[in-house]
C-alpha positions in Angstrom: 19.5 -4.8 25.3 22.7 -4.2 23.5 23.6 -4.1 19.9 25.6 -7.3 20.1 22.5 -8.6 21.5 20.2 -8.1 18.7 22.5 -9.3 16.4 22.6 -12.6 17.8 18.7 -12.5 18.1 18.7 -11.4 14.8 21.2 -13.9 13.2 17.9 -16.2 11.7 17.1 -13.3 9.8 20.3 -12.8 8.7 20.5 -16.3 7.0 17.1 -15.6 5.1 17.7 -11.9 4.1 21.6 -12.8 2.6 20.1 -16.3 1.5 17.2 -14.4 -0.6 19.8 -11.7 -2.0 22.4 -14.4 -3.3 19.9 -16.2 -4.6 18.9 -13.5 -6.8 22.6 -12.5 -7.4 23.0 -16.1 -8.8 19.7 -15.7 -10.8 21.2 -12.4 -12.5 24.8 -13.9 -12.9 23.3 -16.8 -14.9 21.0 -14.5 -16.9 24.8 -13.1 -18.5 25.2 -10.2 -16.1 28.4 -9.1 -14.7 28.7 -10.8 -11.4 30.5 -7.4 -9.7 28.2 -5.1 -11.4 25.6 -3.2 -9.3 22.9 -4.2 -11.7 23.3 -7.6 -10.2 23.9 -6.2 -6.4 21.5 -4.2 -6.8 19.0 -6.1 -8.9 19.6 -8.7 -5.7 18.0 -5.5 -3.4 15.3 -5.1 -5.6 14.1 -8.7 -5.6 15.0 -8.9 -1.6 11.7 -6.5 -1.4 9.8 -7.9 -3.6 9.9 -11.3 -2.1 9.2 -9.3 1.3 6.4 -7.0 0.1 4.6 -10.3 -1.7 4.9 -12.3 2.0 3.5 -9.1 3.6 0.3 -8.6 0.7 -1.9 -10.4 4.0 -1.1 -8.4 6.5 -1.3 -5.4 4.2 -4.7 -6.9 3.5 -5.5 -6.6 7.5 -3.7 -2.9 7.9 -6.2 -2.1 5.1 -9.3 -3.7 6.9 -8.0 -1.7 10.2 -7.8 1.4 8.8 -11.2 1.2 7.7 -12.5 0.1 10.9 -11.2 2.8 12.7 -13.0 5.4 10.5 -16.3 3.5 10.2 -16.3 4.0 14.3 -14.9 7.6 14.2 -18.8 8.6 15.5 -18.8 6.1 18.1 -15.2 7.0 19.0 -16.4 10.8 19.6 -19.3 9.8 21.7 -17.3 7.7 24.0 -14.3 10.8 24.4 -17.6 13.6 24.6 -18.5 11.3 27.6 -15.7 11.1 29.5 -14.4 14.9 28.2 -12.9 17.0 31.3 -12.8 13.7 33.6 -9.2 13.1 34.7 -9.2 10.9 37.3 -7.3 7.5 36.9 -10.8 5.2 37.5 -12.4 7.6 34.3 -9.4 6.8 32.1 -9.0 3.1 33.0 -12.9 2.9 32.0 -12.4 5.1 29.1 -9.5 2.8 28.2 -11.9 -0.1 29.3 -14.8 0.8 26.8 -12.7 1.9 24.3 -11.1 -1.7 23.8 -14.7 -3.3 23.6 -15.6 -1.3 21.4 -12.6 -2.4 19.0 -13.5 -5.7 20.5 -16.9 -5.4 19.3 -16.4 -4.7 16.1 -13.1 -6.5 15.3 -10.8 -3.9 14.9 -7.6 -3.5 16.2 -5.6 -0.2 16.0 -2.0 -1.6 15.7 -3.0 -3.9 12.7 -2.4 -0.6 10.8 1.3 -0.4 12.0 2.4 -4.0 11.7 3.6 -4.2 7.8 6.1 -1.4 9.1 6.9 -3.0 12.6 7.1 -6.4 10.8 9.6 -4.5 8.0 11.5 -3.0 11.0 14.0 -6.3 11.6 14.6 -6.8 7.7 15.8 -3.7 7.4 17.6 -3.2 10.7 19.3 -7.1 9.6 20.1 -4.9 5.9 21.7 -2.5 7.6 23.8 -4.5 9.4 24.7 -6.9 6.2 25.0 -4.0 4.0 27.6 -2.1 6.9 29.2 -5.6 7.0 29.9 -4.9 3.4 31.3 -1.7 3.7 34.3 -2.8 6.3 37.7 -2.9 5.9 38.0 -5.9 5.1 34.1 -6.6 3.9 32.6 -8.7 6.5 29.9 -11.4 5.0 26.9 -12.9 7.0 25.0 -15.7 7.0 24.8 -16.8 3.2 26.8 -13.8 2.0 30.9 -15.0 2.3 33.7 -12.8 2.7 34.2 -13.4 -0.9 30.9 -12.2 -1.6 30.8 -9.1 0.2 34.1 -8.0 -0.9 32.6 -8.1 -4.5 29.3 -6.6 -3.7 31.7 -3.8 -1.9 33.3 -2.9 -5.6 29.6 -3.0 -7.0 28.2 0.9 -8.0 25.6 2.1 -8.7 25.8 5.5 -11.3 29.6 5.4 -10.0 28.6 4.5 -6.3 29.6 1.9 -4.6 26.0 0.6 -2.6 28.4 0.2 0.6 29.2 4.1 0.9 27.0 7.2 2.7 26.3 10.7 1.8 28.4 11.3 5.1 32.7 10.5 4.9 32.0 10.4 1.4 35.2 11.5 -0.5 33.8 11.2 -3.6 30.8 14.2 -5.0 29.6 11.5 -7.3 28.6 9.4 -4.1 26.8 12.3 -2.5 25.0 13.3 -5.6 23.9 9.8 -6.0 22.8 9.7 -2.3 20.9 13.1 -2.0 19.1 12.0 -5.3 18.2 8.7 -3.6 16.7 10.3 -0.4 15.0 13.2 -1.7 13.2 10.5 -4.4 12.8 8.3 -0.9 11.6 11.0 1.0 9.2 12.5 -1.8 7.6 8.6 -2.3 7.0 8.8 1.3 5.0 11.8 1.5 3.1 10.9 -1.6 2.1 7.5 -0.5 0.8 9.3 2.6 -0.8 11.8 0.8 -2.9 9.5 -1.2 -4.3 7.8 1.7 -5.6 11.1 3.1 -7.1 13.0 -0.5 -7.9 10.2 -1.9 -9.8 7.4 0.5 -11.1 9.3 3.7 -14.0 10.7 4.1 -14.8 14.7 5.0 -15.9 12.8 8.7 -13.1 10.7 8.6 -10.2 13.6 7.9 -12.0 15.9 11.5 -11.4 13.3 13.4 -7.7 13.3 16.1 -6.7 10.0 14.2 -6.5 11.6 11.0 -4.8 15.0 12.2 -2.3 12.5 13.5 -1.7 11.4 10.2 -1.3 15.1 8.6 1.4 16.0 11.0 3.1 12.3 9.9 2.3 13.4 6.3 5.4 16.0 7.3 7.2 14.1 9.5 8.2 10.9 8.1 9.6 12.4 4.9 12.0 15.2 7.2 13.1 11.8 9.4 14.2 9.7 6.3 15.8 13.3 4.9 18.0 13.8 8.0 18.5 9.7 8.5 19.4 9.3 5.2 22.8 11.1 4.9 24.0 7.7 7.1 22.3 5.5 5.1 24.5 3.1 2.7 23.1 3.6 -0.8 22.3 -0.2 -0.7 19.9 0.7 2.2 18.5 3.8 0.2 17.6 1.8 -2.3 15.7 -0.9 -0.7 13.6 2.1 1.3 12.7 3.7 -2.0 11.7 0.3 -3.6 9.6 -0.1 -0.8 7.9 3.3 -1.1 7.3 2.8 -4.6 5.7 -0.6 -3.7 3.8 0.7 -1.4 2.5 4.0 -3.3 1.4 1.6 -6.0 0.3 -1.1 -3.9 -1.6 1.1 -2.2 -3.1 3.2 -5.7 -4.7 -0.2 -6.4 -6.3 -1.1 -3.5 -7.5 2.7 -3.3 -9.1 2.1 -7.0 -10.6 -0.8 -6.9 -11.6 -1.1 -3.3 -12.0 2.5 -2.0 -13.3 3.7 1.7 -17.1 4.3 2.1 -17.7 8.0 1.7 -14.4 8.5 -0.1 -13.7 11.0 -2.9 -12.2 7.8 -4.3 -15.3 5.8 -3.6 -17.3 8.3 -5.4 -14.9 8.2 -8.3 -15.2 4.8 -8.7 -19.4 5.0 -8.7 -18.9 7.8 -11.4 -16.6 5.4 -13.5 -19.4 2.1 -13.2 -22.2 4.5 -14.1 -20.2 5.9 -16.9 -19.1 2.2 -18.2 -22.8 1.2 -18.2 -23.9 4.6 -20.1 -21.2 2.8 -22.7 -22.2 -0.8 -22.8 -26.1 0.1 -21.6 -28.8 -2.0 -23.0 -32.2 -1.8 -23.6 -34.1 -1.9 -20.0 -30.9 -1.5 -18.2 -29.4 2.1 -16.9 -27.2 3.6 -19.2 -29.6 2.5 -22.5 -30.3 5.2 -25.2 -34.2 3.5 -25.1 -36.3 1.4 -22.3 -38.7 -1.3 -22.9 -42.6 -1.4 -22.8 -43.6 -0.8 -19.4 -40.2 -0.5 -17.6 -40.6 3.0 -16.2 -37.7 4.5 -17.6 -38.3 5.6 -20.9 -40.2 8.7 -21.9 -43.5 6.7 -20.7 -44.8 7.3 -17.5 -46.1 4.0 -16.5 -44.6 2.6 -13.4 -44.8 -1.3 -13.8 -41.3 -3.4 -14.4 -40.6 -5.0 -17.1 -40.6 -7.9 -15.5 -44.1 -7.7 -14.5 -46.5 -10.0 -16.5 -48.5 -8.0 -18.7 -53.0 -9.1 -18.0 -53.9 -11.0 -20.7 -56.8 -8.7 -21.6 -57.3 -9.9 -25.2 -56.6 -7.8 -28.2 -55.8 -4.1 -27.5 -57.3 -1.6 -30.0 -55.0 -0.2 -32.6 -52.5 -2.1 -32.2 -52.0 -5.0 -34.5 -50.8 -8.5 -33.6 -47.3 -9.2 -35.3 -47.2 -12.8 -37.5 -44.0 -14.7 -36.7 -42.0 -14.9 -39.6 -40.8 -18.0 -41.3 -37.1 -18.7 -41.7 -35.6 -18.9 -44.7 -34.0 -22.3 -45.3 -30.3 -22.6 -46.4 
């Protein structure tokens, strides 16, 4: 399939992504700002992902639930590859291939729902590309929602001098490659921290032995070098919708990490140490975290084993211990 192809496949997507940006371009003009200026160009970028990212929380949701899957049947995984280990024969590997996919089956995982919020971000920013090189012709060519008038202003836009139409490479201008190395080193340094998160943060010391995850160490180093070498043919309006999207992600994903962490985790165990210390703070008496325990409860410096909320034998009157007379309330 040729490029002219996928630009007419692609032509729906063009009318949402320019719709979305001059919607937000219209937003920022009305607000008082400069309609050329590349606060509002590139304010309109900014909101462009965020209206993305927001529509993709779900399947972030299910890449989330994937990645966990996979590590929770790491063991199982191993067992089935230790079983058919040495056998190359095409009828092993079909029913290596076989078991394999029952065994996602089986537990309702699916591999590739952990790659489908970057193949679903693939065509909006393969359409950007295109809009934003539209943008950058002589004369500026506008899609979709984004006229020829349009694009010839969003051409003049610039951002810290740079117009979001030009690339590191034919620049003339050393402002415009400044701006553009700054942009993909930042882009290429988000990438490898979001990765690196993931893999110190919320897998386990089983999960990080395993082939999957030694996959995802070489990636750690191999995403950041592609977007590094891409990037010098990037416009800077592209640039800065990938590093919006990395720092979306790389807080996105901080959250999720927190608050719902991987079994077995460091971050999982974080999180346990951060409940137990919140209830040593707010503890009361005859729960965990208390400075005292009640009668009978097992916790305190006692060694009796009932629970508190045990009922006590009525055995009558204990000796030495004196019954306590309710006390009358004093009346306002």
């Amino acid at each position: 399939m040729n490029t002219a192809a996928v630009v007419q496949l692609l032509e729906p997507l063009y009318a949402v992504v320019t719709f979305i940006m001059v919607a937000f371009h219209t937003l920022f003009k009305s607000l008082g700002v400069n309609a050329g200026s590349g606060l509002a160009w590139g304010g309109s970028i900014v909101g462009l992902v965020i209206v993305i990212r927001i529509l993709l929380i779900p399947l972030f949701v299910k890449q989330i639930n994937a990645q966990r899957g996979l590590q929770i049947l790491q063991p199982e995984i191993k067992k089935l590859q230790a079983k058919y280990k040495g056998k190359t024969d095409p009828e092993s590997r079909q029913k290596q291939q076989k078991e394999m996919m029952a065994l996602y089956k089986d537990n309702g995982t699916n591999p590739l729902a952990s790659c489908l919020p970057i193949l679903l971000q693939a065509p909006i920013f393969f359409t950007l590309f295109q809009v934003l090189n539209g943008i950058g012709k002589n004369p500026p060519d506008g899609k979709g929602s984004l006229t020829d008038g349009l694009a010839e202003q969003a051409a003049d836009a610039s951002i810290f001098g740079a117009n979001i139409s030009e690339k590191f490479l034919g620049a003339e201008n050393v402002t415009v490659q400044v701006v553009t190395a700054v942009m993909i080193v930042l882009m290429s340094a988000t990438t490898f921290l979001t990765q690196k998160q993931l893999m110190t943060k919320n897998m386990s010391a089983e999960a990080l032995n395993n082939p999957f995850a030694q996959q995802q160490k070489i990636l750690l180093y191999v995403f950041p070098l592609i977007f590094a070498v891409s990037g010098v043919n990037f416009p800077i309006g592209v640039l800065l919708y990938w590093l919006t999207t990395n720092i979306w992600s790389m807080g996105q994903q901080f959250y999720v990490i927190r608050r719902n962490p991987s079994p077995g985790s460091p971050a999982a165990e974080a999180l346990e140490r951060r409940k137990a210390a919140k209830e040593d703070r707010h503890g009361t008496p005859g729960e965990p975290g208390a400075a005292t325990a009640a009668p009978g409860s097992g916790t305190g410096t006692g060694t009796g084993t009932a629970l508190a909320t045990d009922p006590a034998p009525d055995d009558g009157p204990r000796p030495g211990r004196q019954r306590q007379q309710p006390k009358k309330k004093k009346k306002r």
